[in-house]
N, C-alpha and C positions, 0 to 999 in steps of 0.2 A: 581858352580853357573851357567856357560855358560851352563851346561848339562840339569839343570832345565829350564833355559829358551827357551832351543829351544823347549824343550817339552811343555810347556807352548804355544807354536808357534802352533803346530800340535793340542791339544788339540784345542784350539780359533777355528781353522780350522774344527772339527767333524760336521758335519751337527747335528743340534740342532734336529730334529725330530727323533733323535734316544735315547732312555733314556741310554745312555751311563756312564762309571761307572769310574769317573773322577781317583778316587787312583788306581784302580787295572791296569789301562793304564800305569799309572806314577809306578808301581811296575813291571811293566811288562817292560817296555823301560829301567830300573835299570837292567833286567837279560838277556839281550842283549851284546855280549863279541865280540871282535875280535878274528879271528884266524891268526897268524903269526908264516912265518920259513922263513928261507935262503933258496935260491936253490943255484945248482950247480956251479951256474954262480954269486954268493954273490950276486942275487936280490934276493927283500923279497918279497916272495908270502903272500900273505893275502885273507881274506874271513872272513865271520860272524858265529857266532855261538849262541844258545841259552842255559841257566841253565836249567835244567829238573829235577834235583834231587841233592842233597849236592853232590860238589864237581864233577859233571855228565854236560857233556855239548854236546848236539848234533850240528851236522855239514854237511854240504857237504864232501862226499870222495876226491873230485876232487882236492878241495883244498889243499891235503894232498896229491898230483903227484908229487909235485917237493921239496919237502925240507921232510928233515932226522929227526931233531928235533925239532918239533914244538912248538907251546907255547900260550898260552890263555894271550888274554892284556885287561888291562883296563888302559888309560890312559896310565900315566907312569911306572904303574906299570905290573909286568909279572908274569905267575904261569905255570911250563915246563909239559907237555902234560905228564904223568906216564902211561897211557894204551889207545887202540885205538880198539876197537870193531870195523868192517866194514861189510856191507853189501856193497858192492862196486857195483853192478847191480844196485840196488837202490838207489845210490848214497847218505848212510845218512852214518855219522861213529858216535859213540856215544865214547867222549875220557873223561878222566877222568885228575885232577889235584888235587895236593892233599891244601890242606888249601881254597880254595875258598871261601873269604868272601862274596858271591853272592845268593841273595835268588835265589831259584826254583822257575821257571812259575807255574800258574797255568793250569790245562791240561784239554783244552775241547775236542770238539769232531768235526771233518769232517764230519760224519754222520749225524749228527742234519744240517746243514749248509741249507740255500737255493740261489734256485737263484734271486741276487738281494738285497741279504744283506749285511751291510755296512760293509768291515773290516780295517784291517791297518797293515800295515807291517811296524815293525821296525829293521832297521838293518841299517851295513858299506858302503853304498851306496859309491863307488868313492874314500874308505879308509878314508874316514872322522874319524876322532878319538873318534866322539862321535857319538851314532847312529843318522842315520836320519830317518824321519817317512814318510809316503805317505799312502791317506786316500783311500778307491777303493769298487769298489761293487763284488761279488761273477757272474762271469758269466758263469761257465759252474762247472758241478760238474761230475766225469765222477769214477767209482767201483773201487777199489783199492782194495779190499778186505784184509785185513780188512781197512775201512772207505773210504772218494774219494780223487780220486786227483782236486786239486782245480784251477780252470782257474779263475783271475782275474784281473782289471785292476791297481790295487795298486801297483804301479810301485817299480821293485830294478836295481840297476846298478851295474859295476862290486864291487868288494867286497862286496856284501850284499848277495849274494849265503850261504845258510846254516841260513839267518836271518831267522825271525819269522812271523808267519801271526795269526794276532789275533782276535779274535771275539770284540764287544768292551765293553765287560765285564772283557778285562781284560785276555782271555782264550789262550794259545795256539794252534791253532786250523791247521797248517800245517808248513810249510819249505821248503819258496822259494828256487828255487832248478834253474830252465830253463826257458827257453823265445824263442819267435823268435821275428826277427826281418823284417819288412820292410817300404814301405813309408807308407804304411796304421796304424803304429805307434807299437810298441811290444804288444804281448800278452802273460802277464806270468803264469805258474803253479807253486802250492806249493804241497808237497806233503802230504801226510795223516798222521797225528799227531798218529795216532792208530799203525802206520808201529814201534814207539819206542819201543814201550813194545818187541815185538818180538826180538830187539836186543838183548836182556841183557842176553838170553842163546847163543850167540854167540862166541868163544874161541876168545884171545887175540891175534894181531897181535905182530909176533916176530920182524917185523923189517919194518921199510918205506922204502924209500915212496911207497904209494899204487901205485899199478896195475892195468888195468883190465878197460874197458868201463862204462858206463853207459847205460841204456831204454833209454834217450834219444837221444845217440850219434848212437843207431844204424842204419841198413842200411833207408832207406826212405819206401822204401816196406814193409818192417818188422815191423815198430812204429804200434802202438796203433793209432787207424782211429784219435782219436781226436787230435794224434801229426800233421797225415797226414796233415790232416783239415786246423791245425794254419799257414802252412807256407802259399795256397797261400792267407788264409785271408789276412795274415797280409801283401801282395804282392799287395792287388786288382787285386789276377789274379782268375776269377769269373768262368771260364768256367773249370781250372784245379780243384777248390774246387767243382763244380758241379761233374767232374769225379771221385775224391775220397768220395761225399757224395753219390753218386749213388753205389758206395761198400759197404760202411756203412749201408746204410739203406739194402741192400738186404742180407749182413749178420748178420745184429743185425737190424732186421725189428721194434721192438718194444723199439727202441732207440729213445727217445725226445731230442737226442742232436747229431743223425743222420740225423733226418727229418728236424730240425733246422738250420743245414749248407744245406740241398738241398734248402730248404726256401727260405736261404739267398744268395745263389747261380742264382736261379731265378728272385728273386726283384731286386739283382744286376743286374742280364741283361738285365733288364726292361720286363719282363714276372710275373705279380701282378694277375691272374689268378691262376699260374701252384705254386707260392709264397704262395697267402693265403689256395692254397688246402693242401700244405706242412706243413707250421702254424700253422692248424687245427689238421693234423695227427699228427704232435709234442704235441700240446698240450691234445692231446685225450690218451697221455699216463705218462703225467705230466699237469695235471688240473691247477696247481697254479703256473707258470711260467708266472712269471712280466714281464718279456723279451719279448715272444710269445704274450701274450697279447698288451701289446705295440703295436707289431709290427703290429700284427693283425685290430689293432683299425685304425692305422695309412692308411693300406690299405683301410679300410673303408672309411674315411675320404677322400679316394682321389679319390674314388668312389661315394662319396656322398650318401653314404649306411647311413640313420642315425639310423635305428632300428640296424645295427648291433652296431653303435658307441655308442647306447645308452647300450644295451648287456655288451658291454664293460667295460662302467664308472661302470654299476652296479657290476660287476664280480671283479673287481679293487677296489669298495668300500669295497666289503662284505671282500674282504682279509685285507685290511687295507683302512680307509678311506680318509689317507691322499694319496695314488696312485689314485684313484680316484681325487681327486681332483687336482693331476699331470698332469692325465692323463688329463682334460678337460681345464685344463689353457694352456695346450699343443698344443691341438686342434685348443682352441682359437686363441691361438700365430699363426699358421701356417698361418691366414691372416693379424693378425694386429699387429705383430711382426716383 
């Protein structure tokens, strides 16, 4: 019953302007599992994991470093880990238990995703024994080939590594994986729901604990610009993030989420000229970026531009009309708020 209710909690919590899909949320927080082993040292490692297929539970690697015999928990009850698939770069391992009375997710897509759309991640947040939920919007979506990797603010903490991030239809749509951290608050990614399928021709691991790194722990030079990016966002250090977006854009010139950290690099330094030029070239190659728009209007607003603010509301309408009407209660607010 305590399990029902805290879902019940998160549910209350959805922002209503989304036609959200009240059972398949509550069946989805149902295939939500811990993962737990002993290490070396008889401490118990732990992390999350999600059902993908009878008896099939995907996971983070990492959590799977320090203990020999792992094991899938619900509650009080255990089911001992029988085989472990790894992509260990990737940090996903796909292990298996045999009996699992736990429905399978449903499995959407990172591809379909945008930015700005509502999702929810539920997982072991803090080893809680029952999951916990956190509600967030889609902010960066960045090729992973196959589908994207997903930047959002729907927060996990430790143990929830290997949860779930779901559309809120109810859909599996990545696996919270990494984060950084600083005082401008964490920014996490999950990774691309489409990365599963690719395990299942991978050979069985003979023996734990796993091995071997992860994308994300590699050197700082070496990451993916968008890893570059997040640390010194999430620092407020504005002129190091201007240095790696001015890489980004001159090697992926036709990136809308290269041109979008120089942007935001700019407006941070108080430079709202060299910002909305940047703005503009982001969104002249992703047209429908809520974010850019925003941000764009907001300059407007502080310029006193109202044919571009009017531009704006209507560009914001025709995508949805309640951002439009966000967007201008916003405006509003910034003097009688």
């Amino acid at each position: 019953m305590r399990l029902v209710l805290l879902f019940c909690t998160f549910i209350l919590g959805v922002t209503p302007s989304y036609a959200y899909d009240k059972q398949a949320l509550i069946e989805s927080y149902f295939s939500v599992v811990m993962i737990r082993g002993f290490n070396e040292t008889g401490g118990l490692a732990y992390g999350s994991g999600v059902v993908v297929a009878p008896n099939e539970v995907i996971t983070n690697c990492h959590i799977l470093r320090t203990t020999k015999e792992p094991w899938i928990a619900r509650g009080q009850d255990s089911y001992p880990i029988t085989t472990v698939r790894a992509d260990t770069w990737n940090d996903l391992c796909l292990v298996t238990a045999e009996n699992l009375p736990f429905k399978p997710v449903k499995i959407g897509k990172s591809s379909t995703l945008q930015r700005g759309q509502e999702v929810a991640g539920i997982g072991h947040s803090s080893g809680s024994p029952a999951p916990l939920t956190s509600t967030g919007n889609v902010h960066g979506l960045y090729a992973g080939n196959p589908g994207n990797v997903i930047r959002t603010n729907a927060k996990f903490l430790l143990g929830a590594s290997g949860s779930g991030l779901f559309d809120l239809d109810g859909r599996l749509v990545g696996i919270n994986t990494f984060k950084t951290a600083g005082r401008g608050g964490s920014i996490h990614f999950a990774l691309p729901v489409e990365w599963i399928a690719t395990m299942r021709d991978l050979p069985y691991l003979e023996k734990l604990p796993i091995a071997g790194k992860a994308l994300w722990e590699e050197d700082e030079d070496k990451k993916p610009f968008y890893m570059q990016a997040a640390v010194p966002e999430s620092r407020y250090d504005w002129p190091a993030l201007e240095q790696v977006a001015e890489k980004w854009t001159k090697a992926e010139p036709e990136s809308p989420e290269a041109w979008l950290a120089l942007a935001v690099s700019q407006e941070k330094m108080d430079k709202p000229a060299l910002a909305n030029e940047y703005y503009q070239k982001s969104l002249s190659f992703d047209t429908g970026n809520i974010d850019v728009l925003f941000k764009i209007g907001n300059l407007a607003k502080k310029r006193g531009d109202q044919t571009e603010m009017d531009r704006i509301y209507r560009k914001l309408s025709s995508i949805d009309q309640e951002y439009g009407d966000q967007y201008k209660a916003h405006i509003e607010c910034i003097q009688a708020c």
